[in-house]
C-alpha positions in Angstrom: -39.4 -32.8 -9.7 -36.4 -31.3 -11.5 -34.7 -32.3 -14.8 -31.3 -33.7 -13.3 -28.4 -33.2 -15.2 -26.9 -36.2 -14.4 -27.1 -39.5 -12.7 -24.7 -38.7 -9.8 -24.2 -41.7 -7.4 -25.8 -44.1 -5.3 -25.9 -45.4 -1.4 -25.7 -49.1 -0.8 -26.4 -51.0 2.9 -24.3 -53.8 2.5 -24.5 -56.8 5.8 -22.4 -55.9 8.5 -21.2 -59.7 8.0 -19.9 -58.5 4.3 -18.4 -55.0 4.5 -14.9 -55.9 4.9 -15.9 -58.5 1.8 -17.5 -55.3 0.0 -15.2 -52.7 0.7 -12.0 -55.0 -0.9 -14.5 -55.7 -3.6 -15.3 -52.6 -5.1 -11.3 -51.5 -4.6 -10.3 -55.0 -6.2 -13.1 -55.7 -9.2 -14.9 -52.2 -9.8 -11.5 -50.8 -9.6 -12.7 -48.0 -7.1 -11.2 -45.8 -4.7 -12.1 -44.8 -1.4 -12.4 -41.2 -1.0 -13.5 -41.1 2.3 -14.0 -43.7 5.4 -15.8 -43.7 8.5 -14.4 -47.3 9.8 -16.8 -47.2 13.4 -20.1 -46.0 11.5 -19.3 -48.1 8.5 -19.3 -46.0 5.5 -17.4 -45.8 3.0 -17.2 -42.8 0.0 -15.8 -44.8 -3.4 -14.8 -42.7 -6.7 -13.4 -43.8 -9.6 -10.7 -41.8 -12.5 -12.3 -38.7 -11.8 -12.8 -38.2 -8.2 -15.9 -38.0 -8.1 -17.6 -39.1 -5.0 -20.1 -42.3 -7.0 -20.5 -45.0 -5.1 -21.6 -44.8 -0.7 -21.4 -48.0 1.0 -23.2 -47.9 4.1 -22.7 -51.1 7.1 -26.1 -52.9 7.8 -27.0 -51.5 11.2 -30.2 -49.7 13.4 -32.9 -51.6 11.3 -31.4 -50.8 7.7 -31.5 -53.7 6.0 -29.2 -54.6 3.2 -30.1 -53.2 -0.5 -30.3 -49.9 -2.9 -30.7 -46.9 -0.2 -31.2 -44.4 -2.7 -30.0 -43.1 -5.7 -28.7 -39.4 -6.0 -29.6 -37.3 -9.2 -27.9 -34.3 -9.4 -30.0 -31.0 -10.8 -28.6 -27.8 -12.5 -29.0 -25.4 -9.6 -30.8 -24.8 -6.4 -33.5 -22.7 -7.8 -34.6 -25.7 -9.9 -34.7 -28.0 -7.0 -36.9 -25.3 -4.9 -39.3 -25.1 -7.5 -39.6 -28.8 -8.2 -40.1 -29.2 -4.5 -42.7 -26.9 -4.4 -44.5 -28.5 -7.4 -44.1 -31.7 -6.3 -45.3 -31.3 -2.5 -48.6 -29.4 -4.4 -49.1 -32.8 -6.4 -48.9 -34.9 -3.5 -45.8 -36.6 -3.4 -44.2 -37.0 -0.3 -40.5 -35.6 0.4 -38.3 -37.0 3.0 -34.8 -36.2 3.9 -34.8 -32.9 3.4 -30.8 -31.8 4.0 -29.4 -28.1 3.8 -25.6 -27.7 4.6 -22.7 -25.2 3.0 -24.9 -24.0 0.0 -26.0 -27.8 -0.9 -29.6 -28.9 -0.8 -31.0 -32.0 -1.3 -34.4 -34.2 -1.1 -36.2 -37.2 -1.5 -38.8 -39.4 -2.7 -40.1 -42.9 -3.2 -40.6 -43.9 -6.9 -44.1 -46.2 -6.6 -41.8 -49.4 -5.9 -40.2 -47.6 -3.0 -37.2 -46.9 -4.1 -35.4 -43.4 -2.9 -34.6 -40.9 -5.2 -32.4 -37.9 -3.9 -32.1 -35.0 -6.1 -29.7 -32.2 -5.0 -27.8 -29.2 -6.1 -24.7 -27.7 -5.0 -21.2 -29.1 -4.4 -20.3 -31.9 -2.2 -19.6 -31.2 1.2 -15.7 -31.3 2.5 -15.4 -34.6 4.3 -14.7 -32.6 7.6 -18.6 -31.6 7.5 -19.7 -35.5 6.9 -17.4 -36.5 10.3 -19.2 -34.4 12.6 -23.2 -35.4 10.7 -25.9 -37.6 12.7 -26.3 -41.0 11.5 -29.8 -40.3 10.5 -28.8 -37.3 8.3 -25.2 -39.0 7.0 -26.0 -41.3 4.2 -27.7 -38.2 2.5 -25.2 -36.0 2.4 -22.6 -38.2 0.9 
């Protein structure tokens, strides 16, 4: 895969009997913000000093269980991550997730533990564009 610039963020299903507990919690002790809400789908977007978007915690609903969703690694450009996909589908690994919107692009994959790794390029999509985005498809493009 690509050489990410950067450790971005990272998507979190918390229980649906903690995410009140969770979202005061990461405002309170982490000292977060957040940046954007869904309150009915149960997401929230948390950034800290920067306003970045860093930290996605998503309600435990539709058979996601609580835990590390994925984490998102941020690449130099788009050209890189097409490469790396190609290169990487050639060796075997399997991509899922696969999510093109407004000149961002991202994918993922299962380190061999299981864990999901998005990598992506371009800028974060306006808040507008996450509102009207599937439920599937919405915990990616955070």
């Amino acid at each position: 895969m690509s050489h990410p610039a950067r450790t971005a963020r990272v998507a979190v299903v918390v229980s649906a009997a903690n995410y009140d507990a969770c979202l005061d919690f990461y405002r309170q002790y982490a000292v977060l913000q957040i940046l954007w809400q869904d309150v009915d789908r149960g997401i929230a977007v948390f950034g800290g000093q920067l306003g970045e978007r860093s930290l996605t915690l998503l309600r435990e609903r539709d058979g996601k269980a609580p835990g590390l969703h994925h984490v998102g690694l941020e690449v130099a450009d788009a050209e890189d991550l097409a490469n790396s996909i190609v290169v990487a589908r050639r060796s075997g690994i399997e991509t899922f997730a696969e999510t093109r919107q407004n000149g961002r692009h991202s994918i993922c994959i299962r380190d061999p533990d299981g864990t999901a790794l998005q990598f992506y390029a371009g800028a974060d999509l306006p808040f507008d564009v996450l509102s009207g985005a599937g439920d599937d498809e919405l915990p990616y493009l955070v």
